[in-house]
N, C-alpha and C positions, 0 to 999 in steps of 0.2 A: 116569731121568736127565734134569738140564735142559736143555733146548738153550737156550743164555745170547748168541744172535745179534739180539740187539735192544738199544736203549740204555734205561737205566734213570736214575730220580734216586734218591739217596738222601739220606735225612732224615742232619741231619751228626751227630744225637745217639746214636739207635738203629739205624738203618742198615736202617730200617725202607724197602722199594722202590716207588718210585713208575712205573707207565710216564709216558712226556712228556703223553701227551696227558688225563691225570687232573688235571694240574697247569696245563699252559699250554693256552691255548684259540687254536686256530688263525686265527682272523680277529683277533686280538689281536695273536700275535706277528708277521702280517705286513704287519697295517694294512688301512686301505682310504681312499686317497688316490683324488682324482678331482680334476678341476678344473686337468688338470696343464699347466703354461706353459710351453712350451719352446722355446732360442733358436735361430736358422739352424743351429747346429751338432748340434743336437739335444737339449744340456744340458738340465738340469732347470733352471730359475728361482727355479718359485714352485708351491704348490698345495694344495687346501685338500684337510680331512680329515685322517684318522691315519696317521702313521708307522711304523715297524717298531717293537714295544712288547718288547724282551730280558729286562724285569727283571719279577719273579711274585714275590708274595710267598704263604706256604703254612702252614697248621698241620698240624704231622706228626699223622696218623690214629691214631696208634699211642702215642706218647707225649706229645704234646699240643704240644709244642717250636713255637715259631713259628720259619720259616727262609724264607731267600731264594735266589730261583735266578735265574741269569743267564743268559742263550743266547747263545752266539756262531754267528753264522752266515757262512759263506765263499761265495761267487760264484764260481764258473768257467765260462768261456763259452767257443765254438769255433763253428768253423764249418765246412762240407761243402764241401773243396778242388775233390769231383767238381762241383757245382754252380752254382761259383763262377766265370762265363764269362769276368770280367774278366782272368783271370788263362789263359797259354798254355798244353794240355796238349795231350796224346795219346792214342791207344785204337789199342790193337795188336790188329785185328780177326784176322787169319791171323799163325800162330806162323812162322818162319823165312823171312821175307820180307825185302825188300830195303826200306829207308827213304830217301827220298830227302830230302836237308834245304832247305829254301827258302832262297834270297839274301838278306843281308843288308844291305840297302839303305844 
């Protein structure tokens, strides 16, 4: 039985499968920019080198079909509330203890 826990492309004629990484080449699809300007805010400006490269173009192995593939890629980002001092917390060291709350000036 196949275990089918991985993404695959397939050719759009034959349906012939490709894994990602036969097809796109990872220092392609994520660039290699250097050179990078950036203002007081942090923003990006300006910078030399390649950018994120989505689109591959491919001849199917199998039936010879030439096809194109796009990538879409999503960002998510976060960050660790525990180590983030700016912000007030707490740490309830003994369980059934008494909390005393500071004044609020």
């Amino acid at each position: 039985m196949k275990n089918k826990n991985f993404a695959v492309i397939k050719c759009p004629k034959c349906g012939y499968e490709y894994l990602p990484a036969e097809i796109i080449f990872p220092n392609s699809l994520i660039g290699k920019p250097r050179d990078i300007i950036r203002d007081e805010n942090g923003s990006i400006e300006f910078f030399n080198g390649d950018t994120l490269n989505t689109h591959e173009e491919f001849d199917c192995e199998n039936c010879g079909v030439a096809f194109e593939v796009e990538t879409t890629m999503t960002f998510t980002t976060s960050y660790d509330t525990k180590t983030d001092f700016d912000e007030e917390y707490e740490t309830t060291i003994y369980k059934n203890r008494i909390k005393l709350e500071e004044p609020k000036w």
